[in-house]
Backbone as XML, in Angstrom:
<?xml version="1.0"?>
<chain id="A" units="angstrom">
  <residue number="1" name="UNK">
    <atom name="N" x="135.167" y="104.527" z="90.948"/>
    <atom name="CA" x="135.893" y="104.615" z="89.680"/>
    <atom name="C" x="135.310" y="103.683" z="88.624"/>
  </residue>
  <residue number="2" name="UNK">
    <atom name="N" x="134.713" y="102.426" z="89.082"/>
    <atom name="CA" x="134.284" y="101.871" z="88.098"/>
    <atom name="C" x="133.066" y="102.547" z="87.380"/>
  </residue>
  <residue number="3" name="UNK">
    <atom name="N" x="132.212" y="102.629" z="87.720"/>
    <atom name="CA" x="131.164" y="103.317" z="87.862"/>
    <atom name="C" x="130.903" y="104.481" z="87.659"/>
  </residue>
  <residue number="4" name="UNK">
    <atom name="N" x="131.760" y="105.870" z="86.443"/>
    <atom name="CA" x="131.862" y="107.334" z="87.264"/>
    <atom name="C" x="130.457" y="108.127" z="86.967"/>
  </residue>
  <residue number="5" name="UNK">
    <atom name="N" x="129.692" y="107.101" z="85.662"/>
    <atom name="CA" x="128.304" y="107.940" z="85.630"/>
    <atom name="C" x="127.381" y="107.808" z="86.790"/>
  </residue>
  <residue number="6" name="UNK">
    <atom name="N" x="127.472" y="107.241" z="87.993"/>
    <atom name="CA" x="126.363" y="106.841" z="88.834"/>
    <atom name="C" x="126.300" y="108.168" z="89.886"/>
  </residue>
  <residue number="7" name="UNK">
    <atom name="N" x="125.099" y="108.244" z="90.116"/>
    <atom name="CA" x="124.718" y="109.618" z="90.507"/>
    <atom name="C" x="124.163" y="108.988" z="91.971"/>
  </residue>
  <residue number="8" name="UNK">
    <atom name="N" x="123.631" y="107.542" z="92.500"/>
    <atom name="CA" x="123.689" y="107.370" z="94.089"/>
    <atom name="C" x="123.606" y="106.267" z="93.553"/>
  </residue>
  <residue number="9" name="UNK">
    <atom name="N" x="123.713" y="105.641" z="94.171"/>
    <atom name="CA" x="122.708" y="104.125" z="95.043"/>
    <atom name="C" x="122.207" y="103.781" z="96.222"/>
  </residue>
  <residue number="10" name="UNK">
    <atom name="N" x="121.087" y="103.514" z="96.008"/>
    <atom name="CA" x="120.814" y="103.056" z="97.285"/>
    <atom name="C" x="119.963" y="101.581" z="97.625"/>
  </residue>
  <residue number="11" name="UNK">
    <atom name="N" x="120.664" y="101.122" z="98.865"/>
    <atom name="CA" x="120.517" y="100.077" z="99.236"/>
    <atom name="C" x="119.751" y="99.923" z="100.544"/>
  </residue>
  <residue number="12" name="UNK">
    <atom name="N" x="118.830" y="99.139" z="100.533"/>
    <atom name="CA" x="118.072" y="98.645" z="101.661"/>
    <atom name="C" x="118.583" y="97.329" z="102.463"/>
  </residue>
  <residue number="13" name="UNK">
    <atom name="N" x="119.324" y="97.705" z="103.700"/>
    <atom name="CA" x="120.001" y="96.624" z="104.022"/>
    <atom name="C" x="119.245" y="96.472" z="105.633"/>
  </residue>
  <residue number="14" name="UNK">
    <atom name="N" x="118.221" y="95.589" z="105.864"/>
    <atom name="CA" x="118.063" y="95.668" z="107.546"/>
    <atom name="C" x="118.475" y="94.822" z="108.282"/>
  </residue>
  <residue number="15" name="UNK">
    <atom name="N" x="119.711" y="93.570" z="108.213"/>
    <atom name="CA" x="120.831" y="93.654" z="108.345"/>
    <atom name="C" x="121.486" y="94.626" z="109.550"/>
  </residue>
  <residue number="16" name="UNK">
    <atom name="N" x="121.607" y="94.975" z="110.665"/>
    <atom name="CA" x="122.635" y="95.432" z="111.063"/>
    <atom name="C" x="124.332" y="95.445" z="110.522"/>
  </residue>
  <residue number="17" name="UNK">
    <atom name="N" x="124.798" y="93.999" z="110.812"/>
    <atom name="CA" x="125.950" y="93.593" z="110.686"/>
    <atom name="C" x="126.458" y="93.532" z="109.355"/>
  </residue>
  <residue number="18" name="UNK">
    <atom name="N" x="124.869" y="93.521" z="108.205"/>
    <atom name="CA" x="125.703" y="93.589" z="107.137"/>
    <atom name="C" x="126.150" y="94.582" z="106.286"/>
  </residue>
  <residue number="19" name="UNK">
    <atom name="N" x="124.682" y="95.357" z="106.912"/>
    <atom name="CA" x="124.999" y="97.194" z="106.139"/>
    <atom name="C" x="126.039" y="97.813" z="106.917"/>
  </residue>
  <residue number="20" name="UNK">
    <atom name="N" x="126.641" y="96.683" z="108.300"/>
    <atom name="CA" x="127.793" y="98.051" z="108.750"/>
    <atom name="C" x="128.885" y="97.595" z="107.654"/>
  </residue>
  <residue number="21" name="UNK">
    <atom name="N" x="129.002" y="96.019" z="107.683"/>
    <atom name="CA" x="130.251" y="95.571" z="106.856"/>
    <atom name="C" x="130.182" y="95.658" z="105.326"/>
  </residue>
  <residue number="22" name="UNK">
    <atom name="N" x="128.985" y="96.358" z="104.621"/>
    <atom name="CA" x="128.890" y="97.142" z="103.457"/>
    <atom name="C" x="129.685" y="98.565" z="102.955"/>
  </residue>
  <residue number="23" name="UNK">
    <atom name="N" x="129.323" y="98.812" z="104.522"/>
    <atom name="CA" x="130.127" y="100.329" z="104.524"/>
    <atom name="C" x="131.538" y="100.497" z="104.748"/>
  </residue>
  <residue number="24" name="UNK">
    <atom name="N" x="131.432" y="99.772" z="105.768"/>
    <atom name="CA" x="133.298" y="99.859" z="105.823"/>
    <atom name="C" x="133.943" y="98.875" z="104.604"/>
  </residue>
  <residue number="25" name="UNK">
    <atom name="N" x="133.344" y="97.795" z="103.815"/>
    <atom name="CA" x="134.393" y="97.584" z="102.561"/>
    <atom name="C" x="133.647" y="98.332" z="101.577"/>
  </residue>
  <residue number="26" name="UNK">
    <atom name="N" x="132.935" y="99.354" z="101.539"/>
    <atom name="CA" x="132.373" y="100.182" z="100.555"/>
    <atom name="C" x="131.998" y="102.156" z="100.796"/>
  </residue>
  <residue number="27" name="UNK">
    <atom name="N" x="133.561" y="103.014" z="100.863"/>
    <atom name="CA" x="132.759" y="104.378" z="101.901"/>
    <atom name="C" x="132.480" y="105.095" z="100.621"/>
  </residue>
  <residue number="28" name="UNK">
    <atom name="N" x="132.152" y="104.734" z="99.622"/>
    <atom name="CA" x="131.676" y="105.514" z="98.254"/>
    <atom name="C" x="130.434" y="106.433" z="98.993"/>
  </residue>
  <residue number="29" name="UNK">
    <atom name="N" x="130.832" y="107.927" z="98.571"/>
    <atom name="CA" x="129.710" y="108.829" z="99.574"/>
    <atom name="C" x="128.206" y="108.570" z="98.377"/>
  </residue>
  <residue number="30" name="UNK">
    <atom name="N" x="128.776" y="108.041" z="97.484"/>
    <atom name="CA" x="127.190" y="107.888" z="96.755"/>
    <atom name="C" x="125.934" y="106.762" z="97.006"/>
  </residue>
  <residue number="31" name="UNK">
    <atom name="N" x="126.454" y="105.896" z="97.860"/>
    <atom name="CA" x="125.989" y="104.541" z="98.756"/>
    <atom name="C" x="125.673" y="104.985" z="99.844"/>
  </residue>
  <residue number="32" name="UNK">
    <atom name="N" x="124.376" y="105.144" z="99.508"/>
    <atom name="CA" x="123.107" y="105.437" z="101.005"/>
    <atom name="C" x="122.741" y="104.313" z="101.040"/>
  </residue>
  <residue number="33" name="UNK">
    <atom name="N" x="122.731" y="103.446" z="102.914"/>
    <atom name="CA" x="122.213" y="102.217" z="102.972"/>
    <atom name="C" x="121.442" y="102.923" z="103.669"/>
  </residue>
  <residue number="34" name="UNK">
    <atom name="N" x="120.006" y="101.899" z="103.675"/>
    <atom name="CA" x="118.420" y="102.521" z="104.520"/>
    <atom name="C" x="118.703" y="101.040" z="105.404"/>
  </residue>
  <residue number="35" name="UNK">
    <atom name="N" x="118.090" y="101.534" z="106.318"/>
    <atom name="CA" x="117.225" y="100.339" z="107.243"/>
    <atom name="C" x="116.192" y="100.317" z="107.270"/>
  </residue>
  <residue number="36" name="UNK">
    <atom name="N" x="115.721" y="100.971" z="106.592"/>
    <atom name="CA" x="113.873" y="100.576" z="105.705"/>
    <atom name="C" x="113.727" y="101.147" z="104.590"/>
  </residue>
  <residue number="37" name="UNK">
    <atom name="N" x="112.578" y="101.530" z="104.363"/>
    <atom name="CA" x="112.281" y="102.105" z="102.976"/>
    <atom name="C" x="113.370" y="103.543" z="102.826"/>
  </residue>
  <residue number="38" name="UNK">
    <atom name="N" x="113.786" y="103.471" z="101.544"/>
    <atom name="CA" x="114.620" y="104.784" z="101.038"/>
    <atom name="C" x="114.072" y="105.988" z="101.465"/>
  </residue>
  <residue number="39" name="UNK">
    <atom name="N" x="114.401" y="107.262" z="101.508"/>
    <atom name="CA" x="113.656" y="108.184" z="101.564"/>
    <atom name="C" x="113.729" y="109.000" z="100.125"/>
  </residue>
  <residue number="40" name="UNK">
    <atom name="N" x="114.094" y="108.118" z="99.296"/>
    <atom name="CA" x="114.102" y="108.857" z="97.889"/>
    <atom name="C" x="112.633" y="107.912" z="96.770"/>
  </residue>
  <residue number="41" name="UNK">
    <atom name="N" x="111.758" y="109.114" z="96.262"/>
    <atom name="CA" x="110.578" y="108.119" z="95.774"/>
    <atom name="C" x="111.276" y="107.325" z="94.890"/>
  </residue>
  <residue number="42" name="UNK">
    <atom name="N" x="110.340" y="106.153" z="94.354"/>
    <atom name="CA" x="110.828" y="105.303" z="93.946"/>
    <atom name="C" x="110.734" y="105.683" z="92.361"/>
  </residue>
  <residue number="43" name="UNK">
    <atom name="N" x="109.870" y="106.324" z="92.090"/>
    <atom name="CA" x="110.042" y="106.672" z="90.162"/>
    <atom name="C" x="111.209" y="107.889" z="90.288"/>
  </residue>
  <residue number="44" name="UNK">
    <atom name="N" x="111.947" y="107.706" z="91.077"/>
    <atom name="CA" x="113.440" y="108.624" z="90.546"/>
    <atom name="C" x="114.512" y="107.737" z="90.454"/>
  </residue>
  <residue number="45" name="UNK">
    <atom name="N" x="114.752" y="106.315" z="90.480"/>
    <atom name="CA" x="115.154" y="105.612" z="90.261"/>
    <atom name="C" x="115.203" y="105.140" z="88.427"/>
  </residue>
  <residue number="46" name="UNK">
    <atom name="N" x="116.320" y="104.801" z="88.135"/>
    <atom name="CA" x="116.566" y="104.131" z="86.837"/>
    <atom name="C" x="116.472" y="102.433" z="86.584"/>
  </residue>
  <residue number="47" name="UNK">
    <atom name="N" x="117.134" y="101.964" z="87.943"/>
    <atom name="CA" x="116.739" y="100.502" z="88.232"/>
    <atom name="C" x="116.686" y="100.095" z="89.334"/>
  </residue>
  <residue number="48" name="UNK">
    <atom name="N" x="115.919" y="99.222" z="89.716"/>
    <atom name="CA" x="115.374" y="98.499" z="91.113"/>
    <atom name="C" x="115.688" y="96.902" z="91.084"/>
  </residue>
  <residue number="49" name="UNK">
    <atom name="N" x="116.794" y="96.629" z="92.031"/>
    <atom name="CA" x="117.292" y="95.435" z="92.093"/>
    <atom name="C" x="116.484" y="95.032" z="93.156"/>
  </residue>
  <residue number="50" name="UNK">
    <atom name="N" x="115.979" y="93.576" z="93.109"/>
    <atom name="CA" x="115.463" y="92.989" z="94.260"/>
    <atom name="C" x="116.072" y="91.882" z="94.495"/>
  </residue>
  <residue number="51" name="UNK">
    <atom name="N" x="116.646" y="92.013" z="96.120"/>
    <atom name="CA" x="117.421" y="90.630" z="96.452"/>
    <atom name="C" x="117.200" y="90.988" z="97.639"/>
  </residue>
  <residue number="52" name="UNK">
    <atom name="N" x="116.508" y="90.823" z="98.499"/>
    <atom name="CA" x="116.230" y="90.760" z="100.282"/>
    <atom name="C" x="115.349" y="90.372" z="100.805"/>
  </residue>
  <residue number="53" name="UNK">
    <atom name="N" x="115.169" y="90.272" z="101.709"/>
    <atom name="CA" x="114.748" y="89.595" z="102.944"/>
    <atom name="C" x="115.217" y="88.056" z="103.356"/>
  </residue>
  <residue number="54" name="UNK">
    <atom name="N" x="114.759" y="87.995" z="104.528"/>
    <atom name="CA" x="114.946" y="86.992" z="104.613"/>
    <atom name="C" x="114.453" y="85.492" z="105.145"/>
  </residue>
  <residue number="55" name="UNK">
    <atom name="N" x="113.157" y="85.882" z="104.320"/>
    <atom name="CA" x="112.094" y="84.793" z="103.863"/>
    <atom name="C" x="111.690" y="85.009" z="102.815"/>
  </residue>
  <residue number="56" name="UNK">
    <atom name="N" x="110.909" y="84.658" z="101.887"/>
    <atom name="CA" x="110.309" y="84.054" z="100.901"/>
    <atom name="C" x="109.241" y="85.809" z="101.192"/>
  </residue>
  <residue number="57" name="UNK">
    <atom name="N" x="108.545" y="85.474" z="102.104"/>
    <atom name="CA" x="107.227" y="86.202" z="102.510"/>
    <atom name="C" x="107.558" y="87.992" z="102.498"/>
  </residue>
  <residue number="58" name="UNK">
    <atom name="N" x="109.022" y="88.134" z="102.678"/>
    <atom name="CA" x="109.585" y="89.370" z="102.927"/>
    <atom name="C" x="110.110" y="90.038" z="101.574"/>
  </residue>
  <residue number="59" name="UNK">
    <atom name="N" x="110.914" y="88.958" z="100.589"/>
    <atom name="CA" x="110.939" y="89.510" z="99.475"/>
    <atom name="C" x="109.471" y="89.297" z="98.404"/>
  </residue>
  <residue number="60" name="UNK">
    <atom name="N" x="108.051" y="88.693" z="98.791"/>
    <atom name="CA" x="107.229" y="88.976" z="98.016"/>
    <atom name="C" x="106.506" y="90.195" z="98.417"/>
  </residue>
  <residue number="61" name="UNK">
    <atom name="N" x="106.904" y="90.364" z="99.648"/>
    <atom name="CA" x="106.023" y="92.214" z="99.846"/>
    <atom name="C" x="106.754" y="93.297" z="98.866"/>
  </residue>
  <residue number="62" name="UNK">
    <atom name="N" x="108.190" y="93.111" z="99.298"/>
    <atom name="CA" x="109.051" y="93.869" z="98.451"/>
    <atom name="C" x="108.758" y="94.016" z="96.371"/>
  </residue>
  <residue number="63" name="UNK">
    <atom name="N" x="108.342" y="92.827" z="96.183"/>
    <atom name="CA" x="107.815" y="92.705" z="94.931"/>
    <atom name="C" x="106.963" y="93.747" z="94.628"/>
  </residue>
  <residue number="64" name="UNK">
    <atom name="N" x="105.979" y="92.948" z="95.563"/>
    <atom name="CA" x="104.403" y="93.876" z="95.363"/>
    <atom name="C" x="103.945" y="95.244" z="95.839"/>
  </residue>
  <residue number="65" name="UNK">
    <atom name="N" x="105.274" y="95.595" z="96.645"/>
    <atom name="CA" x="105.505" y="97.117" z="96.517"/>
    <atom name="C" x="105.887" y="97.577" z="95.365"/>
  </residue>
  <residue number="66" name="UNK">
    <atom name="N" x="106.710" y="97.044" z="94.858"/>
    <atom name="CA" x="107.380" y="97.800" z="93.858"/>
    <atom name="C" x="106.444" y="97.510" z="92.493"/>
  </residue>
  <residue number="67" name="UNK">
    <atom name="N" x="105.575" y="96.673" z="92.398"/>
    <atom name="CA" x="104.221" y="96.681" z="91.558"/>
    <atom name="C" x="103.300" y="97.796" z="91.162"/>
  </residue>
  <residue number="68" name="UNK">
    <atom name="N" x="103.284" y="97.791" z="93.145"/>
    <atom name="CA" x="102.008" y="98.714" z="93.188"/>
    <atom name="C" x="102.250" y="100.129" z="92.687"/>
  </residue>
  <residue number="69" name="UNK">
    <atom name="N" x="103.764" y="100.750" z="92.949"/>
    <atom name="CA" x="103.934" y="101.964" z="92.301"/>
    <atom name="C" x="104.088" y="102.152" z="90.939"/>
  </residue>
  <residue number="70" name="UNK">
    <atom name="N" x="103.743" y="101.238" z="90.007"/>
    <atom name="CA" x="103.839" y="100.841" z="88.474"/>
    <atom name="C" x="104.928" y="101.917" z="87.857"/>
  </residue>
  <residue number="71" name="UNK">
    <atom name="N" x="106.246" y="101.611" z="88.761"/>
    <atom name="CA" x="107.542" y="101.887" z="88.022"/>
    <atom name="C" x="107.642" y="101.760" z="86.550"/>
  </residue>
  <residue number="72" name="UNK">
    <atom name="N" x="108.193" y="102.347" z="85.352"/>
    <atom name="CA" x="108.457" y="102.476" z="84.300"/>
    <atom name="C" x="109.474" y="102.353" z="83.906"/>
  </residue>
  <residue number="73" name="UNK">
    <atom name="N" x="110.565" y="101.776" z="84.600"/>
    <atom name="CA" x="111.553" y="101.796" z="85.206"/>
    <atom name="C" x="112.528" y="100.105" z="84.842"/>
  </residue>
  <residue number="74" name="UNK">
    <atom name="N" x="113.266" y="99.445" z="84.930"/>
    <atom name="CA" x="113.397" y="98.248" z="84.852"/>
    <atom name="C" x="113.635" y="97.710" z="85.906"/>
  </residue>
  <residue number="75" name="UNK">
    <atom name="N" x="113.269" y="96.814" z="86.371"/>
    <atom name="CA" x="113.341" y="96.095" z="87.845"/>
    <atom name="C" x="113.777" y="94.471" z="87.870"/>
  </residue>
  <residue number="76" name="UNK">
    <atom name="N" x="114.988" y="94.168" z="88.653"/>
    <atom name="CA" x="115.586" y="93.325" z="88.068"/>
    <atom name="C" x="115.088" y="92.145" z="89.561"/>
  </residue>
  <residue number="77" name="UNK">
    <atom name="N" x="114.759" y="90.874" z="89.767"/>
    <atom name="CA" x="114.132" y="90.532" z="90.603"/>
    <atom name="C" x="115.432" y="88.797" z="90.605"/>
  </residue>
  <residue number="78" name="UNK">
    <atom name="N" x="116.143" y="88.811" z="91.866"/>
    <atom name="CA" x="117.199" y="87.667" z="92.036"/>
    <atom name="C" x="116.205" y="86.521" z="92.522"/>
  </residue>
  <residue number="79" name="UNK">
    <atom name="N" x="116.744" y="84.984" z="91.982"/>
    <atom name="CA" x="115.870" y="83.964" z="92.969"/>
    <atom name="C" x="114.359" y="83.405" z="92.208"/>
  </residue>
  <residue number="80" name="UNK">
    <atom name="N" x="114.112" y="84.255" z="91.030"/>
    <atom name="CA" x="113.564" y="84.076" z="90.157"/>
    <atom name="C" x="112.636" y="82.728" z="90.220"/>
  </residue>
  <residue number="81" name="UNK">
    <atom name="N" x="113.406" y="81.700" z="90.280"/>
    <atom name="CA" x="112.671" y="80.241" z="90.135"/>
    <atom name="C" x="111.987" y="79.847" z="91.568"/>
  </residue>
  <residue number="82" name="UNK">
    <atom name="N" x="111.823" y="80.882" z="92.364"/>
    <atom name="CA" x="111.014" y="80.650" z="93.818"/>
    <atom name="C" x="109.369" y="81.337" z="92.879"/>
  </residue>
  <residue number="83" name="UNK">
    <atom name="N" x="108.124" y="80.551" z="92.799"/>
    <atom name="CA" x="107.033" y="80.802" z="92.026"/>
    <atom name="C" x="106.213" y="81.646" z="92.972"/>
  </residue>
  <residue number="84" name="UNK">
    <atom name="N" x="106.893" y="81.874" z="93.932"/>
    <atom name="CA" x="106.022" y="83.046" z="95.037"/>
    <atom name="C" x="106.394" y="84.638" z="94.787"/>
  </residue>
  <residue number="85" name="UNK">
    <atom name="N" x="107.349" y="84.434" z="93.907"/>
    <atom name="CA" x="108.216" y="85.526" z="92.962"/>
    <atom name="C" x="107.606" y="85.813" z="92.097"/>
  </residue>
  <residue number="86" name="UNK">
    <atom name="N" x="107.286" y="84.451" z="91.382"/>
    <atom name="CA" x="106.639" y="84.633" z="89.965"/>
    <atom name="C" x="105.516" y="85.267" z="89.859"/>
  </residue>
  <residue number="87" name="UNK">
    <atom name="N" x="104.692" y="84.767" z="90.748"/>
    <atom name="CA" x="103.603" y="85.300" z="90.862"/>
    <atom name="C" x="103.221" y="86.836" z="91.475"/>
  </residue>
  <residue number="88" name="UNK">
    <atom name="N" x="104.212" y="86.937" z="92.384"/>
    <atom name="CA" x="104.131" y="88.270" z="92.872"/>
    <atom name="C" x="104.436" y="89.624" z="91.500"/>
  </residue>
  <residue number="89" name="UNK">
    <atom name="N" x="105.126" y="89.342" z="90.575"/>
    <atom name="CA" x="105.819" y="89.986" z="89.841"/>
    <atom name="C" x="104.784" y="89.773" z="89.029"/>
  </residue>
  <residue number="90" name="UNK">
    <atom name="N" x="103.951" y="91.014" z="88.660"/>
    <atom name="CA" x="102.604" y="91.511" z="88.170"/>
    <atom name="C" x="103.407" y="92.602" z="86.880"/>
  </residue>
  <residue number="91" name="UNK">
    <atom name="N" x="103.917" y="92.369" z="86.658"/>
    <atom name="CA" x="104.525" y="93.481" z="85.390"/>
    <atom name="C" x="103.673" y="92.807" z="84.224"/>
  </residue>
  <residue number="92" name="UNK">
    <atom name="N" x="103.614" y="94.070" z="83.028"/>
    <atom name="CA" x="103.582" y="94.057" z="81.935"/>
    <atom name="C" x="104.458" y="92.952" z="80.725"/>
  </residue>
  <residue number="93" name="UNK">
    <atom name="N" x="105.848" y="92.875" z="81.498"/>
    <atom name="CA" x="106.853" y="92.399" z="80.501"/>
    <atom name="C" x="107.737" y="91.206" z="81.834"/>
  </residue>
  <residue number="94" name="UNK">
    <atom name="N" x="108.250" y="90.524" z="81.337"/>
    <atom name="CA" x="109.241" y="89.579" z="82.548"/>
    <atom name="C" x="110.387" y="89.025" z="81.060"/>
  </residue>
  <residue number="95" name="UNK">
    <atom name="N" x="111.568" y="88.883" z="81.661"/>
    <atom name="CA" x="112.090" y="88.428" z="80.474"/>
    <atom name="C" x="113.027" y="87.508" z="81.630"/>
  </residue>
  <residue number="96" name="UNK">
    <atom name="N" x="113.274" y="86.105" z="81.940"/>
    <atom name="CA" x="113.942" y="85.575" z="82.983"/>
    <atom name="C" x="115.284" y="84.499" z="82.145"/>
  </residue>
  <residue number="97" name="UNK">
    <atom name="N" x="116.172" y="84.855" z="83.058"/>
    <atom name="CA" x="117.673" y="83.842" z="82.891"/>
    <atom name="C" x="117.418" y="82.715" z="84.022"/>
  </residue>
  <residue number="98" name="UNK">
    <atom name="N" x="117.146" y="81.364" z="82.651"/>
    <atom name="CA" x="117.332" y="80.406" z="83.265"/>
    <atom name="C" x="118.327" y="79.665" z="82.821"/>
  </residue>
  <residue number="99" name="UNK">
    <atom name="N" x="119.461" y="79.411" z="82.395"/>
    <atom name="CA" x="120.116" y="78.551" z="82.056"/>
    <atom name="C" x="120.568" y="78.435" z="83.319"/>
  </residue>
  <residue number="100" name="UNK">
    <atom name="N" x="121.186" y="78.894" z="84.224"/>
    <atom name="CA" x="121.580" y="78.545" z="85.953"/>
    <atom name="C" x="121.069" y="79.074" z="87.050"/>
  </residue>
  <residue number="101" name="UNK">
    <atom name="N" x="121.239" y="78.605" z="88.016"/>
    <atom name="CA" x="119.850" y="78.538" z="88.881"/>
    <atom name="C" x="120.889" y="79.053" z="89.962"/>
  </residue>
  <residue number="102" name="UNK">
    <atom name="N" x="120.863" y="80.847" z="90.755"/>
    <atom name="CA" x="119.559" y="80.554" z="90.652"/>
    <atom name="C" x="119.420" y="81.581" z="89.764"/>
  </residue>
  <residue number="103" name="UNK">
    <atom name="N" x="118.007" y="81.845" z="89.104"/>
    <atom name="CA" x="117.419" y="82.156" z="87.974"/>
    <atom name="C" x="117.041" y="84.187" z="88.478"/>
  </residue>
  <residue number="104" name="UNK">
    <atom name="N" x="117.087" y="84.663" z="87.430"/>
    <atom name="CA" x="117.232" y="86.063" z="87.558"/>
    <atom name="C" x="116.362" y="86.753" z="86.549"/>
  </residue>
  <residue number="105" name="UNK">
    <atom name="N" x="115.549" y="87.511" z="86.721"/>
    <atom name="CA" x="114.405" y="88.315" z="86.044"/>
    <atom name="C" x="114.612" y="89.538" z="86.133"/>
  </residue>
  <residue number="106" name="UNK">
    <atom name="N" x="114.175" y="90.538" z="84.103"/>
    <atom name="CA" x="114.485" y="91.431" z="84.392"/>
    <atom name="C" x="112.852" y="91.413" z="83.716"/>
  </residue>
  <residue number="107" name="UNK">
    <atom name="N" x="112.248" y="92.738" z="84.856"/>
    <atom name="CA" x="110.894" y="93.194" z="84.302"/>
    <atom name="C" x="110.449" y="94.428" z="84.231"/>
  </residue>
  <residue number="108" name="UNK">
    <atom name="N" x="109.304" y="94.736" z="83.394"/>
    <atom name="CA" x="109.271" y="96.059" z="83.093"/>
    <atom name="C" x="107.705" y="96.357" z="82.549"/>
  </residue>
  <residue number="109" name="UNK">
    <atom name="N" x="107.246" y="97.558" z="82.893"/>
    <atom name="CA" x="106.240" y="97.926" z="82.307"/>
    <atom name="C" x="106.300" y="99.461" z="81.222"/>
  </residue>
  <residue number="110" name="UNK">
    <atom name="N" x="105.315" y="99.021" z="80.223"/>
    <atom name="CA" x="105.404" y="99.523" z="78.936"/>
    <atom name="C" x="106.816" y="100.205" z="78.426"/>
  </residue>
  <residue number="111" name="UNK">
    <atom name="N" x="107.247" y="100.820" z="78.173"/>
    <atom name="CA" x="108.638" y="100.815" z="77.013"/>
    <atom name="C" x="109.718" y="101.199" z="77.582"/>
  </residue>
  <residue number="112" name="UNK">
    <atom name="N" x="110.250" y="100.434" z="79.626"/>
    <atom name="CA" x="111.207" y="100.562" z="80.227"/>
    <atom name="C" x="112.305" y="100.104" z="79.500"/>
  </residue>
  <residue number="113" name="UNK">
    <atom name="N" x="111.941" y="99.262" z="78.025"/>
    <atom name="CA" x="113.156" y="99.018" z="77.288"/>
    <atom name="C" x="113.140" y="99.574" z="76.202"/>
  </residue>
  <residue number="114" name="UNK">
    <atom name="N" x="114.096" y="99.830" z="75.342"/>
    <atom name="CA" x="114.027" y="100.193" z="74.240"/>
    <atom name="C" x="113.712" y="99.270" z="73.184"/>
  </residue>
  <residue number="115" name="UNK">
    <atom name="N" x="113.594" y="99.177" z="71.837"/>
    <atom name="CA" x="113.185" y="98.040" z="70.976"/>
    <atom name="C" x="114.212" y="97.551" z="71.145"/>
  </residue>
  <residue number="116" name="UNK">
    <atom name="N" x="115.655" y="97.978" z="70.405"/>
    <atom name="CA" x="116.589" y="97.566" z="70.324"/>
    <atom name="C" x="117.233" y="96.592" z="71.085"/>
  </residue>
  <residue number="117" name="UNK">
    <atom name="N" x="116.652" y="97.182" z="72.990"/>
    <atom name="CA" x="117.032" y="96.037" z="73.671"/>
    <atom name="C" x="116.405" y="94.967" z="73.431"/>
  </residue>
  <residue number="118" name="UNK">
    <atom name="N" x="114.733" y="94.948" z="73.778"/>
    <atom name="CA" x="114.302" y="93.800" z="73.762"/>
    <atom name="C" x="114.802" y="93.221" z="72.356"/>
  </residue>
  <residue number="119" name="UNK">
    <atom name="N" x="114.934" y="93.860" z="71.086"/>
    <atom name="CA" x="114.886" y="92.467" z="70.040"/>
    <atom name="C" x="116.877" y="91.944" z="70.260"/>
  </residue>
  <residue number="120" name="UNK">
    <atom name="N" x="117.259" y="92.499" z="71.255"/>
    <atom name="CA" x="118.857" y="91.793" z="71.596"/>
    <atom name="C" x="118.682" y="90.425" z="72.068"/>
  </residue>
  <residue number="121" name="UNK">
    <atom name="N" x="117.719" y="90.345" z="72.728"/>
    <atom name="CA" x="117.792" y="89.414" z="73.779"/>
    <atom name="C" x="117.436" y="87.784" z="72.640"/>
  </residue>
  <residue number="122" name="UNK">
    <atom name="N" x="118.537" y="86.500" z="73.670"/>
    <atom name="CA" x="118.435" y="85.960" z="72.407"/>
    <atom name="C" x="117.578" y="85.037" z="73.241"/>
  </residue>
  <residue number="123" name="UNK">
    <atom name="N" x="117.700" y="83.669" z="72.187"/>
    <atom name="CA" x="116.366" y="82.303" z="72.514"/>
    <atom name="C" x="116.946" y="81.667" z="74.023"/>
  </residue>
  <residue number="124" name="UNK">
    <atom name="N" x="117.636" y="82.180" z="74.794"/>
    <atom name="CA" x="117.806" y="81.930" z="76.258"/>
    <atom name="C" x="116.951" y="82.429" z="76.903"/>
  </residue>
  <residue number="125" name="UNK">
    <atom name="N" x="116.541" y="83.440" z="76.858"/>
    <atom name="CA" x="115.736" y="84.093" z="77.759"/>
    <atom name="C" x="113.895" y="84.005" z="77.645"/>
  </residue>
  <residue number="126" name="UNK">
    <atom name="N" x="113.464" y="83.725" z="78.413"/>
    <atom name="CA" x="112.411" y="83.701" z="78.428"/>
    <atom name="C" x="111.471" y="84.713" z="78.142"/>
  </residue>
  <residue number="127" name="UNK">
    <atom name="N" x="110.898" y="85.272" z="77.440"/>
    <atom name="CA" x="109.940" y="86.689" z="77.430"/>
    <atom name="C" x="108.547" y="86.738" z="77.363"/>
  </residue>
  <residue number="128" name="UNK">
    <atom name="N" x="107.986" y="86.985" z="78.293"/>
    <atom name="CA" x="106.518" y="86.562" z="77.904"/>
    <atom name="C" x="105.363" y="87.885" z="78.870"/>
  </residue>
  <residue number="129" name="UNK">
    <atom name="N" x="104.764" y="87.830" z="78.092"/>
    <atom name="CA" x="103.727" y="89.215" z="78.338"/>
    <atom name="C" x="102.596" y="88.762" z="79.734"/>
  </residue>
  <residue number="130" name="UNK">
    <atom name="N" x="102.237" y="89.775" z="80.500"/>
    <atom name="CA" x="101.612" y="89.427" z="81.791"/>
    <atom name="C" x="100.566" y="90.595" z="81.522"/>
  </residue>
  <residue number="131" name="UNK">
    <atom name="N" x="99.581" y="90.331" z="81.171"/>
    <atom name="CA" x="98.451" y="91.380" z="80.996"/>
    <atom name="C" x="97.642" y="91.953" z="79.459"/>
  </residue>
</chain>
């Protein structure tokens, strides 16, 4: 109900215990959890949240997957102020929230935003070009 324009989501949870306890406080039939990669490609997506694994080493593959398919897409990356992030995150555009930590990045290549958005964004946010 909150949500009524959303057409799926999907979540990558490998997690046992947590994608079961996702589901049972969440049976929305539009919430497909994977235990690996989605089986939906990834440029049919509108946005790509990154918040998993559980090392450092696990969410920079996850990065640099989602690099390598040069999504057009906006991709929002949690944990931000870990620089194994930073670096992994090869986009065109990075625009990051640091006023509290931990720090949260939204990135994008060529015109995943509109003007309008980017000239919203105010002198909090960091914006700076990668390429």
């Amino acid at each position: 109900t909150v949500y009524p324009a959303l057409r799926w989501l999907d979540s990558v949870e490998l997690n046992d215990e947590w994608r079961h306890m996702v589901r049972e406080r969440d049976p929305d039939e539009r919430l497909t959890l994977y235990n690996g990669q989605p089986t939906r490609p990834l440029y049919n997506y509108g946005l790509v949240f990154i918040d998993d694994g559980q090392s450092s080493e696990e969410r920079v593959r996850s990065i640099e997957f989602v690099v390598r398919a040069g999504l057009n897409v906006p991709v929002v990356i949690h944990d931000f102020e870990n620089p194994h992030y930073r670096h992994a995150a090869d986009f065109e555009w990075v625009m990051e929230y640091e006023a509290e930590t931990p720090h949260t990045a939204i990135c994008w290549n060529g015109l995943a935003l509109s003007e309008a958005q980017r000239e919203a964004n105010d002198a909090e946010i960091y914006l700076n070009t990668r390429g």
